[in-house]
N, C-alpha and C positions, 0 to 999 in steps of 0.2 A: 492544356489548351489555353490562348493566352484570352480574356476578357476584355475584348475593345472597348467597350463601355466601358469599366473601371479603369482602364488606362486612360481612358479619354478625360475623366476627372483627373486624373493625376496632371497630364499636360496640360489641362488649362491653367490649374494653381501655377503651375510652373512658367508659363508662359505670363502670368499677370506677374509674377512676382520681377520677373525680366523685362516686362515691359514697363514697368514701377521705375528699377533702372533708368533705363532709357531716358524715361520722362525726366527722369532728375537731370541727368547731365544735358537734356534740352532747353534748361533753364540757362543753362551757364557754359554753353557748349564752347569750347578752345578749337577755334581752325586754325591756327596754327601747326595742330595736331592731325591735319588729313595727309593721304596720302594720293595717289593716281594710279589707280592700277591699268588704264589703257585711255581712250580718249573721251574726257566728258565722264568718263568711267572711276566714281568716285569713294573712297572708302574711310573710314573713321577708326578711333581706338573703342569706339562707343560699339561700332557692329564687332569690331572682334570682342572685346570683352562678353558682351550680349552671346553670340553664340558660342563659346568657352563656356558657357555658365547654363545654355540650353544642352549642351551636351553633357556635360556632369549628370544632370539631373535626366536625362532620357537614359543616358546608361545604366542608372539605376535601377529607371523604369522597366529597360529590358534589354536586357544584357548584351544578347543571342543577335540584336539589332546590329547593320551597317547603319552608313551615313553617305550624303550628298548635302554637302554644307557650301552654300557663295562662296565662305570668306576660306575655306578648308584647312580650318582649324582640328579636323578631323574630316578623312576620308576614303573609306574603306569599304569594302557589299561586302553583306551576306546574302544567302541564298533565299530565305524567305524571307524577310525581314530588312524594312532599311527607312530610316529616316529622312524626309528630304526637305531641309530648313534652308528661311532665308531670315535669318538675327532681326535685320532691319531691314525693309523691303519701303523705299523711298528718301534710301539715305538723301539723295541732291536737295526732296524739301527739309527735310532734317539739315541739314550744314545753313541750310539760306532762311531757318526759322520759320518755315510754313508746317504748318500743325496736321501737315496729314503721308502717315507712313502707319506700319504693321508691323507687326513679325507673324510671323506664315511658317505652320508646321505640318507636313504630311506624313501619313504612315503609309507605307508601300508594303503588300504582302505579295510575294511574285509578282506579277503584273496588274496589280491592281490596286487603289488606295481603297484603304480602309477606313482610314480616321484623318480629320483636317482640322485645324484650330488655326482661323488670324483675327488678331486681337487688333484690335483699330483704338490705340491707345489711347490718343488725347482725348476721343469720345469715352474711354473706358467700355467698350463696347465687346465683349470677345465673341465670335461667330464658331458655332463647331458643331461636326457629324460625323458619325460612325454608319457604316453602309449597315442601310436598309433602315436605321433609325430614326431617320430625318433630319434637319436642321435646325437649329437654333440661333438667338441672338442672346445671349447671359443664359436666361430660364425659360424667354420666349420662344415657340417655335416660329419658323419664319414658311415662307412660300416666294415664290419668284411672281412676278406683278400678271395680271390677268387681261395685259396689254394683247388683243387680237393680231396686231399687222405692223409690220416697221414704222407705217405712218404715224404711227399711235406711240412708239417707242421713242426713250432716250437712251442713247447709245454711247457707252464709254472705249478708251483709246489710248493707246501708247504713241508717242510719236519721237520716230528711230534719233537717237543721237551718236551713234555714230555706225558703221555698216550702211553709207549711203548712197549703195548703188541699187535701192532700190526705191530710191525716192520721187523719181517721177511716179512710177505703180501707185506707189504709197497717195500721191497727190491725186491721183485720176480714183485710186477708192474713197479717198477722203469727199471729196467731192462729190462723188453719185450717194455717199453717206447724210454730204449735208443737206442737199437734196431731196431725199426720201424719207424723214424721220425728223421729229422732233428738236433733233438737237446732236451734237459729238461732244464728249466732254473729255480730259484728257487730267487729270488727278495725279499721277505720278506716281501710285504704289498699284500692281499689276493684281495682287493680292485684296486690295481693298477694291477694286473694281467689280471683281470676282463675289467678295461676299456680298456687294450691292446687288450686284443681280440677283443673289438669290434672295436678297430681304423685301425685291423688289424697287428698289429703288432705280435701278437701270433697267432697260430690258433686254440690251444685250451690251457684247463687250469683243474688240477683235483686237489683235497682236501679233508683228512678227517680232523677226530676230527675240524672242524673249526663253528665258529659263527654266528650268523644271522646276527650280526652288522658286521661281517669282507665283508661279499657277497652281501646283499641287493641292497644296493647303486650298485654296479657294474652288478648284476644279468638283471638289467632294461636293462642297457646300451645294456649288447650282445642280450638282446630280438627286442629291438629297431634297432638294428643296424643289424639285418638279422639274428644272432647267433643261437644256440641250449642251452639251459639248463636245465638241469634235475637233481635228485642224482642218486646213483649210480648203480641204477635199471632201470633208464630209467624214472623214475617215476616223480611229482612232488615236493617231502618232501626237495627241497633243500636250503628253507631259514633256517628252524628249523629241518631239519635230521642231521645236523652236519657232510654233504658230498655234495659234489657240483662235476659237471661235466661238463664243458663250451665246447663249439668249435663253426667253422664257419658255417659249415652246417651237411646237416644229415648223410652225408657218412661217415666221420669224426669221428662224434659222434658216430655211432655206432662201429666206429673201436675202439676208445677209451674206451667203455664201455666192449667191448669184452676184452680187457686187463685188464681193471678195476674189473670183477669176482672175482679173489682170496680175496679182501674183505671182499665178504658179501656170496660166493656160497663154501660150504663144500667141 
């Protein structure tokens, strides 16, 4: 029987000692050296290296494991078991020198995650939970904010750069969001959004077009840490729906999603 807890120590070490990497080569980073893997859709030798070097060390971890890697430096399922990593999760402010990106690591056992670690580097901050154990922030445990009603809420955001034909939607939610709440904020690593909410510092967070490896790792966090997640039905599809819907609790959430409609409702 595999010991999620004690695994969960192993991938933080491993994850801080990668995101140490990281950090070095953001001191001195060469863009000359990016590449384009589709539009606005941008890539580095810094993420592949990064997840070539998280994969070593997970296989060690456990063997028996697949993977679901961005950069697909390795990608293969197994049946119980699968890893679902994103190296660097905000490469774009990485390339442009803005100090805030992640690396986000999920563990998937059948359908469900087990364990999540995203380490929010340049704060040296790593966020992680193993289901039913709770959340943390290093050795803190953390809670999602005890913000009653969206009015009350700061609400974080992606905004689509490329897929945009759903950009009026996007604008008419954006709108009834600025409207109703505190504030939208928009950060750039979908992952670091995710463990704000559960530390409390947002109260909720919405996303289309986005990835399994950008959410996973952070989806645990707000389950562990009191939060609400769902996609944008209410439902569950939102490690692989490619739509995510975070907040603190269930009032929230459903105010959120009530805004969230133009979407996905005619």
């Amino acid at each position: 029987m595999t010991d999620i807890a004690a695994l969960r120590d192993q991938v933080v070490a491993l994850t801080k000692e990668v995101g140490q990497f990281i950090l070095q080569e953001f001191t001195n980073f060469d863009r000359s050296r990016l590449e384009l893997k589709g539009l606005n859709n941008l890539v580095s030798y810094v993420d592949k290296e990064a997840e070539e070097r998280l994969v070593a060390g997970l296989e060690k971890f456990l063997p028996e494991a697949g993977f679901i890697t961005e950069e697909e430096t390795k990608s293969e399922l197994s049946e119980e078991f699968n890893w679902i990593i994103d190296p660097l999760d905000g490469t774009t402010n990485f390339i442009h020198g803005l100090p805030v990106f992640s690396v986000s690591i999920a563990l998937q056992q059948r359908d469900e995650l087990v364990l999540g670690v995203v380490y929010d580097i340049t704060r040296d901050e790593c966020y992680h939970a193993v289901k039913g154990g709770g959340a943390y922030c290093n050795d803190q445990k953390i809670s999602v904010s005890g913000a009653p009603t969206l009015g009350d809420s700061l609400i974080a955001t992606g905004f689509p750069y490329y897929s945009f034909d759903l950009m009026q939607k996007y604008l008419q939610v954006m709108g009834a969001f600025m409207e109703s709440c505190h504030g939208v904020r928009r950060l750039g690593s979908a992952a670091l959004d995710l463990a704000y909410v559960a530390a409390g510092k947002f109260e909720g967070y919405f996303e289309f077009n986005i990835n399994s490896y950008d959410v996973a790792g952070g989806a645990i966090l707000v389950q562990e840490a009191g939060g609400q997640v769902t996609d944008f039905r209410g439902g569950k599809n939102y490690v692989f729906g490619r739509e995510i819907c975070v907040s603190n609790n269930p009032t929230v959430q459903q105010e959120m999603l009530k805004l969230i409609e133009p979407f996905w409702k005619e």
